[in-house]
N, CA, C and O atoms as a Tinker XYZ file with bonds, in Angstrom:
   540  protein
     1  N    114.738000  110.556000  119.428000    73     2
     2  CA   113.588000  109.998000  118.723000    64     1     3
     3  C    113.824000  110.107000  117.217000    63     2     4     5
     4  O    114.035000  111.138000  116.578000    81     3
     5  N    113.745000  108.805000  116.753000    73     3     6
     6  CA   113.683000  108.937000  114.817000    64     5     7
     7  C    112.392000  109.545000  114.438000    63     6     8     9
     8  O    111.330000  109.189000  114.949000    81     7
     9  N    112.496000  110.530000  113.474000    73     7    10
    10  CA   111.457000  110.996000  113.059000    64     9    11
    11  C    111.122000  110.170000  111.467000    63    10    12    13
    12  O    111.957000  109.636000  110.737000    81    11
    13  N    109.917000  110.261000  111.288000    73    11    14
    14  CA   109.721000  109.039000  110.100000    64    13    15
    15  C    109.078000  110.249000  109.294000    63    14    16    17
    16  O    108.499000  111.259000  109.692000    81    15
    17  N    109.384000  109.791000  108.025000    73    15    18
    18  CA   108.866000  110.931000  106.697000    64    17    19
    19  C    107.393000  110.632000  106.734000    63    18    20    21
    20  O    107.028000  111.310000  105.773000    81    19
    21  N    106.360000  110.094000  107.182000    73    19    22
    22  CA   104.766000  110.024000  107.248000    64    21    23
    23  C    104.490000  111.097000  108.501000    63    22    24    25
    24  O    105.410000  111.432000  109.246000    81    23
    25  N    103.565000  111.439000  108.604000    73    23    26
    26  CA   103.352000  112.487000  109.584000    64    25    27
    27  C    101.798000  112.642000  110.390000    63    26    28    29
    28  O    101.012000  112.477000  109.456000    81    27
    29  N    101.063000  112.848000  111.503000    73    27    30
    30  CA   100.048000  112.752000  111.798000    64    29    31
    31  C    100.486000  113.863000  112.980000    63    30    32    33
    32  O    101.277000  113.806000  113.921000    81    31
    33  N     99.349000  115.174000  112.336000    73    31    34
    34  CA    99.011000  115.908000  113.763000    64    33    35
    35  C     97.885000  116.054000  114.853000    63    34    36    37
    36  O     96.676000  115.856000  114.971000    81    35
    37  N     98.715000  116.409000  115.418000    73    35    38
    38  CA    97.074000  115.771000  116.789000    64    37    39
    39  C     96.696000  117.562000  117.179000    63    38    40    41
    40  O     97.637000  118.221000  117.622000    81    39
    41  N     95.598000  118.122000  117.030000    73    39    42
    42  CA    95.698000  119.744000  117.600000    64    41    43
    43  C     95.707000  120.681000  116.465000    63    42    44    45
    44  O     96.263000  120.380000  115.408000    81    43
    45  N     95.156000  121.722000  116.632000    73    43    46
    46  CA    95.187000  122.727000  116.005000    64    45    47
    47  C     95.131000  124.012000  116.549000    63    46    48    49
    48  O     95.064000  123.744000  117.749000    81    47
    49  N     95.111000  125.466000  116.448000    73    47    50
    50  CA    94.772000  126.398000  116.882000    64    49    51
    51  C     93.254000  126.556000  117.879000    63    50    52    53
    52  O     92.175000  126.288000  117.351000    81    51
    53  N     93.305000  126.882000  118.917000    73    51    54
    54  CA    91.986000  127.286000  119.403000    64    53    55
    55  C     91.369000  125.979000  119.524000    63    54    56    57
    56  O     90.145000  125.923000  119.411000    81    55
    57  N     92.191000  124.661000  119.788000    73    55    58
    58  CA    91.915000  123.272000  120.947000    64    57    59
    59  C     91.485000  123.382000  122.205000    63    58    60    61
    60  O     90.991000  122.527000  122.940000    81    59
    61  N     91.751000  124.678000  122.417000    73    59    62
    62  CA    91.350000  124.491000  124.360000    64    61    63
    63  C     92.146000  123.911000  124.775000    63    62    64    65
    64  O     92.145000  123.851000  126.005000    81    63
    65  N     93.428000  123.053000  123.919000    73    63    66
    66  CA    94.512000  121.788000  124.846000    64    65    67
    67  C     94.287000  120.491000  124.322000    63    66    68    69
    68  O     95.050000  119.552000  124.549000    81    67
    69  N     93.179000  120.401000  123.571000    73    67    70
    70  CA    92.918000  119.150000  123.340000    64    69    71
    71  C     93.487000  118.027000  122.694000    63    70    72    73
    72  O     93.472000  116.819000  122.931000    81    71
    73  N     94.105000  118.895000  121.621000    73    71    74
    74  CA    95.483000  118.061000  120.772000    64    73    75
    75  C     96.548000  117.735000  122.190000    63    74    76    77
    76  O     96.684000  116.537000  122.439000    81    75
    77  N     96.977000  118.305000  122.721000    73    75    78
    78  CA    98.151000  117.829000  124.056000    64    77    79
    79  C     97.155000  116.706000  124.520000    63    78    80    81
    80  O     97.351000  115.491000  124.484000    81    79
    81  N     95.855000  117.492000  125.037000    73    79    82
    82  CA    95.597000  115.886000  125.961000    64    81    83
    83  C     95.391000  114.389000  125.066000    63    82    84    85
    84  O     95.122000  113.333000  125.640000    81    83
    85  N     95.570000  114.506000  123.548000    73    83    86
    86  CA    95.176000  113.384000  122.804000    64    85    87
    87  C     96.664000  113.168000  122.944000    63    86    88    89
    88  O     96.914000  112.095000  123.493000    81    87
    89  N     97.660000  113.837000  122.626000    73    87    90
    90  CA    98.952000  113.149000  122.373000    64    89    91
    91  C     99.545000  112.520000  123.913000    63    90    92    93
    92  O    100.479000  111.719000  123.880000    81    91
    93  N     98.989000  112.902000  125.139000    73    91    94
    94  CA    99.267000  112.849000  126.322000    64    93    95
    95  C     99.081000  110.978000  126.500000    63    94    96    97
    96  O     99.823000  110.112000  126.964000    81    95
    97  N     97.588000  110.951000  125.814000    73    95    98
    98  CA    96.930000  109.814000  125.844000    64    97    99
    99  C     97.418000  108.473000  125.015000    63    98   100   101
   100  O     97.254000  107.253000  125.043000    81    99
   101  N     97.924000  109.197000  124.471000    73    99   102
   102  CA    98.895000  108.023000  123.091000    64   101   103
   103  C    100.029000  107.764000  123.871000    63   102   104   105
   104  O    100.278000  106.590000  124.144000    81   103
   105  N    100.857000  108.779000  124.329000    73   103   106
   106  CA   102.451000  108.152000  125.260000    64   105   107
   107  C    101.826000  107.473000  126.121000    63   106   108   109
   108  O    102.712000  106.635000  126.294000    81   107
   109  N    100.932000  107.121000  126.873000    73   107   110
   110  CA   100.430000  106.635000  127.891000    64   109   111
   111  C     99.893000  105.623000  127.579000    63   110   112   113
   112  O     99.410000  104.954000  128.492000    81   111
   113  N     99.781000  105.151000  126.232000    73   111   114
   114  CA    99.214000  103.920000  125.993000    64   113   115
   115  C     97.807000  103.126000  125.934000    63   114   116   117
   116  O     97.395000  101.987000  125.715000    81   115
   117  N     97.098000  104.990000  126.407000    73   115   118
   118  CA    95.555000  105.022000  126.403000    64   117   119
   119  C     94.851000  105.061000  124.918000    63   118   120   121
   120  O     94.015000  104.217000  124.598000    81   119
   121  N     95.162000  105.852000  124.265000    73   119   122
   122  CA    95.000000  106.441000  123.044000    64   121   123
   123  C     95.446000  105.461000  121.825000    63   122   124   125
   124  O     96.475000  105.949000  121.358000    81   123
   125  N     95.100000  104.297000  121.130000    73   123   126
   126  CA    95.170000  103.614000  120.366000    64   125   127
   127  C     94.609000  103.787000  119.186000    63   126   128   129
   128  O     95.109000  103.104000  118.293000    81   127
   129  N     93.594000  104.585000  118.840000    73   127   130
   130  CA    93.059000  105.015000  117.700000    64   129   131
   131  C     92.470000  106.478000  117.286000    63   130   132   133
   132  O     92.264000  107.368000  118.111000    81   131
   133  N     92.296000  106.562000  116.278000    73   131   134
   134  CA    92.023000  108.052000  115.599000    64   133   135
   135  C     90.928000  108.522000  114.555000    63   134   136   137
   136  O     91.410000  108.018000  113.541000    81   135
   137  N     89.573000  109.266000  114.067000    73   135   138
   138  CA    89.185000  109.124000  113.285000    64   137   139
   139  C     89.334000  110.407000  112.769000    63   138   140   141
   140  O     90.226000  111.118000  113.232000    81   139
   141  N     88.461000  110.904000  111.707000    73   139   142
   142  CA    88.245000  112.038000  111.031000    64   141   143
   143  C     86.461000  111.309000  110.069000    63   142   144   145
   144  O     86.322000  110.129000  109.749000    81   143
   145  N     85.615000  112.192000  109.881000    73   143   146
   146  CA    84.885000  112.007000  108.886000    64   145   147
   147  C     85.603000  111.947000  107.313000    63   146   148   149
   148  O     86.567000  112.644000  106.995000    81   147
   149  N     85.105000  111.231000  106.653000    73   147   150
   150  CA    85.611000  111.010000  105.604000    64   149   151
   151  C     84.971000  112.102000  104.428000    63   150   152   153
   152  O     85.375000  111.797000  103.306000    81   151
   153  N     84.134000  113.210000  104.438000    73   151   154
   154  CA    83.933000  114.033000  103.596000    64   153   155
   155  C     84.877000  114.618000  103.963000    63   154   156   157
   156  O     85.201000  115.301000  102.991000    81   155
   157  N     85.893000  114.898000  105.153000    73   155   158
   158  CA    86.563000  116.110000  105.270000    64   157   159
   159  C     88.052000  116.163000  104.406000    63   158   160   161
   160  O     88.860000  117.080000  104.257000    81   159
   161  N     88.029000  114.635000  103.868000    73   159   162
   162  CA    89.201000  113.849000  103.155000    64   161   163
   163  C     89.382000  114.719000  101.628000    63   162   164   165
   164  O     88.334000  115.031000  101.063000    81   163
   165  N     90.492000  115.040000  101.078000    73   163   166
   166  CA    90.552000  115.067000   99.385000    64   165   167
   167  C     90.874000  113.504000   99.332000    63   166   168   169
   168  O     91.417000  112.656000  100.041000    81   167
   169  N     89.937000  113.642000   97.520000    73   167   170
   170  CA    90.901000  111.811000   97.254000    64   169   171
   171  C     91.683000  111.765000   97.369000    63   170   172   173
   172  O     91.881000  110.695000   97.945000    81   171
   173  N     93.109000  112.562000   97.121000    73   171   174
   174  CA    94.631000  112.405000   97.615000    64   173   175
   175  C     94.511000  111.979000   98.917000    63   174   176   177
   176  O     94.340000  110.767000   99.049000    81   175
   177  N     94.559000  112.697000   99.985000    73   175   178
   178  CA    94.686000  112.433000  101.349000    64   177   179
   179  C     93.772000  111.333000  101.844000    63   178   180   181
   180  O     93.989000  110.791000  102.927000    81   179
   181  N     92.813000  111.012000  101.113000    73   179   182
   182  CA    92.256000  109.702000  101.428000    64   181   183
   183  C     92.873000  108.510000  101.245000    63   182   184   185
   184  O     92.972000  107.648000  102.118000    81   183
   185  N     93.436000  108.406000   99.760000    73   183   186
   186  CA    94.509000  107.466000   99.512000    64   185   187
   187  C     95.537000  107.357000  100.455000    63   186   188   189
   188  O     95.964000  106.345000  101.012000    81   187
   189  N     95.927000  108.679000  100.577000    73   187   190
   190  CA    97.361000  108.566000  101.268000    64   189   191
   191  C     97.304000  107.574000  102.621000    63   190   192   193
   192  O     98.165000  106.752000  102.935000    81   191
   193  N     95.837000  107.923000  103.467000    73   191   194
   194  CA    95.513000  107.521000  105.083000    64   193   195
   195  C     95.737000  106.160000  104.618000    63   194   196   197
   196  O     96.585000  105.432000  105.134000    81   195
   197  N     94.708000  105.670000  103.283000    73   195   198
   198  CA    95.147000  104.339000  103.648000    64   197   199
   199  C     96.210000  103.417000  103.486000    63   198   200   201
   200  O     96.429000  102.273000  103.885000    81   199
   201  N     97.141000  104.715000  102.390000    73   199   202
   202  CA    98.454000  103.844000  102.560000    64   201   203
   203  C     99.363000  103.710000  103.631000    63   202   204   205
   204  O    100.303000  102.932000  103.794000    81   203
   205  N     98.781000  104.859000  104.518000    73   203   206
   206  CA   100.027000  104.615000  105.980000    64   205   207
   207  C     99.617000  102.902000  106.796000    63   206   208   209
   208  O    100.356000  102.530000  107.708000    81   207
   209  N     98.564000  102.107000  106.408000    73   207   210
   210  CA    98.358000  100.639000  107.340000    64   209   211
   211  C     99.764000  100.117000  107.265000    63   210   212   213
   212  O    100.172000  100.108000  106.104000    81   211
   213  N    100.622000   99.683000  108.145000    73   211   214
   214  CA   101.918000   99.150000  108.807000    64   213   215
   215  C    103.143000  100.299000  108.512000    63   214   216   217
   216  O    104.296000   99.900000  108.351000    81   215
   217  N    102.886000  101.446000  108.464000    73   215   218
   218  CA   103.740000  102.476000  108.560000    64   217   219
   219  C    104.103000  102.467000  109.736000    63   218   220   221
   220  O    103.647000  101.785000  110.653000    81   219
   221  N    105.064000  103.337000  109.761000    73   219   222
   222  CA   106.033000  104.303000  110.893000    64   221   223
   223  C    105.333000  105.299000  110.625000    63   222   224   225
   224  O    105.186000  105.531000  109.425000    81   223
   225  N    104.715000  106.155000  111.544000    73   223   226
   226  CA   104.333000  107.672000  111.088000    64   225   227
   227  C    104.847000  108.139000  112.426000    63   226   228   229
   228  O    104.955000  107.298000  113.318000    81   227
   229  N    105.270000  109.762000  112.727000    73   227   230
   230  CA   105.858000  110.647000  113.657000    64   229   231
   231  C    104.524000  111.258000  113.986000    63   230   232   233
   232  O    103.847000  111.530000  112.995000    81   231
   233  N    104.149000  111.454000  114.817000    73   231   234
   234  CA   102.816000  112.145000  115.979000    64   233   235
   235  C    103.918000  113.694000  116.548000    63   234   236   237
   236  O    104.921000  113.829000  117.248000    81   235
   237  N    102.904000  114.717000  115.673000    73   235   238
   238  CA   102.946000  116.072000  115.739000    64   237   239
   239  C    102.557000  116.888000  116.298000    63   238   240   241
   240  O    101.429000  117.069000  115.839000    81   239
   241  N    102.846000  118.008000  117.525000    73   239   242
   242  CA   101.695000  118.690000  118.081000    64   241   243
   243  C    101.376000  120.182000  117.070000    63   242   244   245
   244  O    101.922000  120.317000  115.975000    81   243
   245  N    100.479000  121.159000  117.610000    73   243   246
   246  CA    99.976000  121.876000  116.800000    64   245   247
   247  C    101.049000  122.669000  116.302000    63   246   248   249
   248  O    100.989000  123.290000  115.240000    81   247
   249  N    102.170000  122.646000  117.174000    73   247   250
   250  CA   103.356000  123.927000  116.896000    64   249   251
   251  C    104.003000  123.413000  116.115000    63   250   252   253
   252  O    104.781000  124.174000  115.539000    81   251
   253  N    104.036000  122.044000  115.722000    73   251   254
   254  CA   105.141000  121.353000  114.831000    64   253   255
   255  C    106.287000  120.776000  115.123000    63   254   256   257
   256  O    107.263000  120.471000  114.437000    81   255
   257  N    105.930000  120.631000  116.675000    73   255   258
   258  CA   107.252000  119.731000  117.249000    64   257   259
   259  C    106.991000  118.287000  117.142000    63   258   260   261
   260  O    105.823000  117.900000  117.183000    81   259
   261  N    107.982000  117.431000  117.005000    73   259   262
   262  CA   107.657000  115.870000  116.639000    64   261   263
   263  C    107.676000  115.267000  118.252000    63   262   264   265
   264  O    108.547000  115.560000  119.071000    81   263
   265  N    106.793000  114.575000  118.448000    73   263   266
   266  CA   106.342000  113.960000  119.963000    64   265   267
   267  C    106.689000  112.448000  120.161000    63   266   268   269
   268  O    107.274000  112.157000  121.204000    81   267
   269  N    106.480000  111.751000  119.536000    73   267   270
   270  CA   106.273000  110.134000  119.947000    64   269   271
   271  C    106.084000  109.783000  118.246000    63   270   272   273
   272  O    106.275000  110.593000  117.339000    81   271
   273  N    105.695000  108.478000  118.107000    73   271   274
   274  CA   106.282000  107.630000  117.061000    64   273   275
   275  C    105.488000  106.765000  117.103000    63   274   276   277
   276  O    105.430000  106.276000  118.232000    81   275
   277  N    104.649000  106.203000  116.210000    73   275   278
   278  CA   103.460000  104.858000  116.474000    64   277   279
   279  C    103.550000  104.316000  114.722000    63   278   280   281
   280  O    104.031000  104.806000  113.700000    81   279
   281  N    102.930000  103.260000  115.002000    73   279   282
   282  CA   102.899000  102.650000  113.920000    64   281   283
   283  C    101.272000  102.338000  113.950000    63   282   284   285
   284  O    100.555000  102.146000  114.932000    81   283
   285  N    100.924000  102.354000  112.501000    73   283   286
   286  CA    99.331000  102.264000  111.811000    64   285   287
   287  C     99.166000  100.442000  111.775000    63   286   288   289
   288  O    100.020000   99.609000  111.471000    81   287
   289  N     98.373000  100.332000  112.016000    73   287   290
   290  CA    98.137000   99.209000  112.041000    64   289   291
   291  C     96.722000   98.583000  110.898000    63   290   292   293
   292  O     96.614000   97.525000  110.278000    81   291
   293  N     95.946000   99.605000  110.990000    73   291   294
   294  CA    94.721000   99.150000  110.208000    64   293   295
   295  C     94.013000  100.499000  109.824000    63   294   296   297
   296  O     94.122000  101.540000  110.473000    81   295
   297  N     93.515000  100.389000  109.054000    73   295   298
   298  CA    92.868000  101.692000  108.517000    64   297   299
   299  C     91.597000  101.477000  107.943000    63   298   300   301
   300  O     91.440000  101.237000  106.747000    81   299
   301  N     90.745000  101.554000  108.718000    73   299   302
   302  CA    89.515000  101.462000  107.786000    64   301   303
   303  C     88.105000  102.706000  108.043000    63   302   304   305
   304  O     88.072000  103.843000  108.514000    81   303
   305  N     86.884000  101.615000  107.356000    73   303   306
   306  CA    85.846000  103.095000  107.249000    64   305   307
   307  C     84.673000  102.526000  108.312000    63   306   308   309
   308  O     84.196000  101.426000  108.033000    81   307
   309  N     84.282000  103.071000  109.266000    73   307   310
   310  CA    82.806000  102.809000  109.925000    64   309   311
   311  C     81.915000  104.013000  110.469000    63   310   312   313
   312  O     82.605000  105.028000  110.381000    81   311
   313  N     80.622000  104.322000  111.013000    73   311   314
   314  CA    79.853000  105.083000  110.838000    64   313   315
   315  C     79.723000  105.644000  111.998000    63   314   316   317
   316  O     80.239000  105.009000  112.917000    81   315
   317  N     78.969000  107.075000  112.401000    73   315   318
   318  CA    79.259000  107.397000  113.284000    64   317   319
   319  C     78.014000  107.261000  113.950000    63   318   320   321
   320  O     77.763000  108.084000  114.830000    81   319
   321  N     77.331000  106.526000  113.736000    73   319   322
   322  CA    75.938000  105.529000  114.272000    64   321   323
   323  C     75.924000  104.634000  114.706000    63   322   324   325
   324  O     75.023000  104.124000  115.372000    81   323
   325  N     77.463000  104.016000  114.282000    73   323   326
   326  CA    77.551000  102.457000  114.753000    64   325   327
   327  C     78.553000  102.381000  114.494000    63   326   328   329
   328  O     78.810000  101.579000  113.597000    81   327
   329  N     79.794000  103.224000  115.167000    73   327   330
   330  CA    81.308000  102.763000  115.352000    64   329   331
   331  C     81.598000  101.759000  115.611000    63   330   332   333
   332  O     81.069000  101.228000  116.587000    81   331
   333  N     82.497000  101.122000  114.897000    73   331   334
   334  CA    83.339000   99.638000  115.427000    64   333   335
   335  C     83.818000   99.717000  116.513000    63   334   336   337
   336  O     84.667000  100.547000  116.837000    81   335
   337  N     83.326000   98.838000  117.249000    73   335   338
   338  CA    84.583000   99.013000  118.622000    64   337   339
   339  C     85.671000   98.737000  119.214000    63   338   340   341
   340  O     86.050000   98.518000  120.365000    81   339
   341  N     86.324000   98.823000  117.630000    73   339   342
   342  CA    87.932000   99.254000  118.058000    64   341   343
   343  C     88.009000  100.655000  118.047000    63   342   344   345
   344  O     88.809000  101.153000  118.840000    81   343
   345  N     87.332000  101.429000  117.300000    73   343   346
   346  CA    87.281000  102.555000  117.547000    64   345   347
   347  C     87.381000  103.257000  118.532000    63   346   348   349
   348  O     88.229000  104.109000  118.798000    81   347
   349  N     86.125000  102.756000  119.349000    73   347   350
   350  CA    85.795000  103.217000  120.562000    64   349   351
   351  C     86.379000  103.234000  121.545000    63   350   352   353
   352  O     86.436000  104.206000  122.298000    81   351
   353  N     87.110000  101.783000  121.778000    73   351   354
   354  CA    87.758000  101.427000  122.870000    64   353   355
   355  C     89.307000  102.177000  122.603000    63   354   356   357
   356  O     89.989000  102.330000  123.617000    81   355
   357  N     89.812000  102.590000  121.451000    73   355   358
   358  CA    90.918000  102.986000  120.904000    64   357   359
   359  C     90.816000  104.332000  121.825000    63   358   360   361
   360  O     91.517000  104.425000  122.832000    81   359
   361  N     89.782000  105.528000  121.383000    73   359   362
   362  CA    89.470000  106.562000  121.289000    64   361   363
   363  C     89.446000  106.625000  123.323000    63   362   364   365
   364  O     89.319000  107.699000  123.910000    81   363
   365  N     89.616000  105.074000  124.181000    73   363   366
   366  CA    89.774000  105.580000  125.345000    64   365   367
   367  C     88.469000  105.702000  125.650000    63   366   368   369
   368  O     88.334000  106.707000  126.348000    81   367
   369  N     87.119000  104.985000  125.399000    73   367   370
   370  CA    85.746000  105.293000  125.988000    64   369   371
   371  C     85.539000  103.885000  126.273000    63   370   372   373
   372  O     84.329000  103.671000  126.354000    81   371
   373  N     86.247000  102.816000  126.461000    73   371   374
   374  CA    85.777000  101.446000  126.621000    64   373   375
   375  C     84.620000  101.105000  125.630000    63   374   376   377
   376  O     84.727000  101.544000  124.485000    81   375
   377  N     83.737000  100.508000  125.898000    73   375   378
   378  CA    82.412000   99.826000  125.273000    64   377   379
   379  C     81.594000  100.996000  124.974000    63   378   380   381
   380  O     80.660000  100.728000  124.219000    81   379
   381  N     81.680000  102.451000  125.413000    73   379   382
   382  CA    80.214000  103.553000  125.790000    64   381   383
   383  C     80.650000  104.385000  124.352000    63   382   384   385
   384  O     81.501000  105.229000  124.069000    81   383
   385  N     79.545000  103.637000  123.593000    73   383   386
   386  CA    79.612000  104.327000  122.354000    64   385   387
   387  C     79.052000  105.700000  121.890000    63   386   388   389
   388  O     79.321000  106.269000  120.832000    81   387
   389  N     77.863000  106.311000  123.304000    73   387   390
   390  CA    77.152000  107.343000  123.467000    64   389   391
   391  C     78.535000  108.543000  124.231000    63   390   392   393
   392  O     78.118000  109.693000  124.094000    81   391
   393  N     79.210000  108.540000  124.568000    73   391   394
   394  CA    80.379000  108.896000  125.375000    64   393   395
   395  C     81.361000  109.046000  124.196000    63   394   396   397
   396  O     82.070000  110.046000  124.305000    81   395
   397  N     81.552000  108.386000  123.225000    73   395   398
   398  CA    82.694000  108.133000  121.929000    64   397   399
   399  C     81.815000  109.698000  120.767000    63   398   400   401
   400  O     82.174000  110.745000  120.229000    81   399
   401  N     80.966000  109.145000  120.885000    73   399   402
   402  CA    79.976000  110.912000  120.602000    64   401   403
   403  C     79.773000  111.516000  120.702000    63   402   404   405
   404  O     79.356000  112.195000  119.764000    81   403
   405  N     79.822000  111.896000  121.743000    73   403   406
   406  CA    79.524000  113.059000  122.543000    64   405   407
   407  C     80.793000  113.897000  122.229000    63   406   408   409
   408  O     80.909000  114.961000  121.620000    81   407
   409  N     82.060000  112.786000  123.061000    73   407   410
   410  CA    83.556000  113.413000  122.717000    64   409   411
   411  C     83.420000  114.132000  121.355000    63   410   412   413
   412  O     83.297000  115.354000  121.442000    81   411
   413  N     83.418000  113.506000  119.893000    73   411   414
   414  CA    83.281000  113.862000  118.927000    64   413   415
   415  C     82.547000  114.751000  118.582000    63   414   416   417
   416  O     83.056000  115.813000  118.222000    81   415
   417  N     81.202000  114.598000  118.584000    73   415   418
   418  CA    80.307000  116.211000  118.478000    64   417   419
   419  C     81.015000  117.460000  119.098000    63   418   420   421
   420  O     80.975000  118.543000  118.516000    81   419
   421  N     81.954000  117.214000  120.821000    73   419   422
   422  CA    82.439000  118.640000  120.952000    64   421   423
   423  C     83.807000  118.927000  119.922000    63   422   424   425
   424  O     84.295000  120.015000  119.614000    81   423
   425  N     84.005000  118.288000  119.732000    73   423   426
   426  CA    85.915000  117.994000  118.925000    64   425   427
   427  C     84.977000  119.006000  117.818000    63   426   428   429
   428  O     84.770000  120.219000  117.778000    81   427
   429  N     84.621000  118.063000  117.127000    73   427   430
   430  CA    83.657000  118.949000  115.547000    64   429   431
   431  C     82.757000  119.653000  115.555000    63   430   432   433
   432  O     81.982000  119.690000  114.599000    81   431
   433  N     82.582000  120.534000  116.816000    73   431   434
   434  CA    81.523000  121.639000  116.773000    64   433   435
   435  C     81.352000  122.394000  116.179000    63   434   436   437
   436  O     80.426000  122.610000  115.397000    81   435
   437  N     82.943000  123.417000  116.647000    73   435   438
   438  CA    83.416000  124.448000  115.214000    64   437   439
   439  C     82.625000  124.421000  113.769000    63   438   440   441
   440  O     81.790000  125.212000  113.330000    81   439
   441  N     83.355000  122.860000  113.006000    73   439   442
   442  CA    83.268000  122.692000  112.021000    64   441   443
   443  C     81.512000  122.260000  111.177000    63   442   444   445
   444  O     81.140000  122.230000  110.004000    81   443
   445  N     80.881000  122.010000  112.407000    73   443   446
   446  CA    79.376000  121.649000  112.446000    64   445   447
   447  C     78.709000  122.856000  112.016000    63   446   448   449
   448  O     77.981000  123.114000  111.058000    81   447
   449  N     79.255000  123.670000  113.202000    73   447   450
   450  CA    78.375000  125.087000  113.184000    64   449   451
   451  C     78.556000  125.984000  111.816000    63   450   452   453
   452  O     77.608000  126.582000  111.306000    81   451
   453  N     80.088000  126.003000  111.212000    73   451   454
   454  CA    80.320000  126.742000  110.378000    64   453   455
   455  C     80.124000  126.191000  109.072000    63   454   456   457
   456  O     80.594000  126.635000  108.025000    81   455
   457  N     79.055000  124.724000  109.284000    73   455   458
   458  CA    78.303000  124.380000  108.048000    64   457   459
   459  C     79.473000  123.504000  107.428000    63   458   460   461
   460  O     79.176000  123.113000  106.299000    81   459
   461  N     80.646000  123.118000  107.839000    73   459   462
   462  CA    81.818000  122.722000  106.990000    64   461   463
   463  C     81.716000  121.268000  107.459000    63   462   464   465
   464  O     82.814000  120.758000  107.237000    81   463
   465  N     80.944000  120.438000  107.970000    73   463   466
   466  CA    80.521000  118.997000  108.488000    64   465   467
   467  C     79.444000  118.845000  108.572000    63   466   468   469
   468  O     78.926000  119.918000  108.881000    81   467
   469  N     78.462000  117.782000  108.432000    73   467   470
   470  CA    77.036000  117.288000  108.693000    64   469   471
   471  C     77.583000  116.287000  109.569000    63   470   472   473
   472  O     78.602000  115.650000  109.304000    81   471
   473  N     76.992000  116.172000  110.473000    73   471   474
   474  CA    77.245000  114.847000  111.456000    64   473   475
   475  C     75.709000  113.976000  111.796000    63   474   476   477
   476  O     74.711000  114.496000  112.295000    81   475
   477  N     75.823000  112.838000  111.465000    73   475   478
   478  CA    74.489000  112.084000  111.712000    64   477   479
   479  C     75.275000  110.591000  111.836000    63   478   480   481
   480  O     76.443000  110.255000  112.028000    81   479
   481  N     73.915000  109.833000  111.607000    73   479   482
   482  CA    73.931000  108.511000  112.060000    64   481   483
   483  C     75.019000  107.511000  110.850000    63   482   484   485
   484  O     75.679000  106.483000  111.004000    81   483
   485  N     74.786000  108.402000  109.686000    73   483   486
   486  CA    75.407000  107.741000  108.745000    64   485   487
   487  C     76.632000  108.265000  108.055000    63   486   488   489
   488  O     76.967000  107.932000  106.918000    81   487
   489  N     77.359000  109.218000  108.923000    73   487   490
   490  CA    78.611000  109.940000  108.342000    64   489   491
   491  C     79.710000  108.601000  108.878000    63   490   492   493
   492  O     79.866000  108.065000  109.975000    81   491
   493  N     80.152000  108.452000  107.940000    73   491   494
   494  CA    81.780000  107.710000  107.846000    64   493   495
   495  C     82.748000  108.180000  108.012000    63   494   496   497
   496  O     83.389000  109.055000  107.429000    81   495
   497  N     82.945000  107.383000  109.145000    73   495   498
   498  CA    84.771000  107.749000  109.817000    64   497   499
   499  C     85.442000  107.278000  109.148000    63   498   500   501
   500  O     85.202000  106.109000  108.845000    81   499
   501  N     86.699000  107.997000  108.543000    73   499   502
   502  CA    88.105000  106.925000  108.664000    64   501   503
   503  C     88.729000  106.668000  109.625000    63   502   504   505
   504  O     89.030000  107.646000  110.308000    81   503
   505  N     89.051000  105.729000  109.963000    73   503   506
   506  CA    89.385000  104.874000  111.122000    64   505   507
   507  C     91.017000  104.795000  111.360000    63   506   508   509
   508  O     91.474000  104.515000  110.252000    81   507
   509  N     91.881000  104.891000  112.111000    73   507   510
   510  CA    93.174000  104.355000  111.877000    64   509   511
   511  C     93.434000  104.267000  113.262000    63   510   512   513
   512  O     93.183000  105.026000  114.198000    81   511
   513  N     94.226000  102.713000  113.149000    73   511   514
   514  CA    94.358000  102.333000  114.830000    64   513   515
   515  C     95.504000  102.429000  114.922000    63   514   516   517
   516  O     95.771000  102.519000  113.724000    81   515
   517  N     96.631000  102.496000  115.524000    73   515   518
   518  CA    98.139000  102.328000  116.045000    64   517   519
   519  C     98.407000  102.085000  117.175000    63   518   520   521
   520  O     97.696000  101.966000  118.173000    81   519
   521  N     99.888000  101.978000  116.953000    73   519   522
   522  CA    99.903000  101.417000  118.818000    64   521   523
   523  C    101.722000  102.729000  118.666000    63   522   524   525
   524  O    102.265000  103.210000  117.671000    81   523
   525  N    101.989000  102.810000  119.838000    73   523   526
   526  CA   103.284000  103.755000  120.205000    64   525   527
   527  C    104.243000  102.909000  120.339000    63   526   528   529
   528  O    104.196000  101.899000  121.042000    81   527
   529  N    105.368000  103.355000  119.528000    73   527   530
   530  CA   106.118000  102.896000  118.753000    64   529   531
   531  C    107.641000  103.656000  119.831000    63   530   532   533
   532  O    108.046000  104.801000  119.632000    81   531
   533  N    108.327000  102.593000  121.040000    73   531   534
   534  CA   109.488000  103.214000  121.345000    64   533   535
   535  C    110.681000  103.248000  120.519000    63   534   536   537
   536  O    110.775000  102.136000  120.000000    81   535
   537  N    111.367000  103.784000  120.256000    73   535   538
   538  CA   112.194000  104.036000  119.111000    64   537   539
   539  C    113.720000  105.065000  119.629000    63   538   540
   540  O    114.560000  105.390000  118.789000    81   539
């Protein structure tokens, strides 16, 4: 596998697994898209997301081993009240945008509880879709 100098990790410490089962979902061709709230962004790293649209980026698990290979396709911003549904359908929930939330509220609980996220109707995702990239 070529590893590409852009980088995206899926997982962190104390996932329960969840980073594996997202990267599980991407080799499989389920997993087409990705968000993050956009307060959690510095302006650097905000810029940066949107310069990866038609990149090569390398898909990372939490330990730092390089996994699979996708390319960015689009990068944009929508709400977490009214996700686009490429989002949704990306994220592997088909059309069930109540289900695309739910997922998310448990993903960002941690970060809810410890006051380090507000999550409502009008928090903005950054958005980034890709597709898996054999290489």
């Amino acid at each position: 596998m070529k590893i590409y100098e852009l980088k995206s990790t899926f997982g962190w410490e104390g996932d329960d697994g969840l980073g594996e089962q997202l990267i599980q979902q991407i080799l499989a061709g389920e997993k087409t898209a990705t968000c993050a709230p956009k307060s959690l962004y510095s302006k650097d790293e905000l810029s940066e997301v949107y310069q990866t649209a038609g990149q090569l980026v390398t898909v990372y698990d939490k330990d730092g081993n390089p996994r699979c290979n996708i390319k960015v396709t689009d990068v944009f911003e929508t709400t977490f009240g009214a996700p686009d549904m490429r989002l949704v359908k990306g994220e592997g929930n088909e059309e069930r945008i109540e289900e695309f939330q739910k997922d998310h509220l448990m993903a960002w609980a941690e970060l809810i509880q410890n006051g380090e996220l507000e999550l409502n109707e009008d928090t903005v995702l950054i958005t980034e879709l890709f597709k898996l990239v054999h290489d």
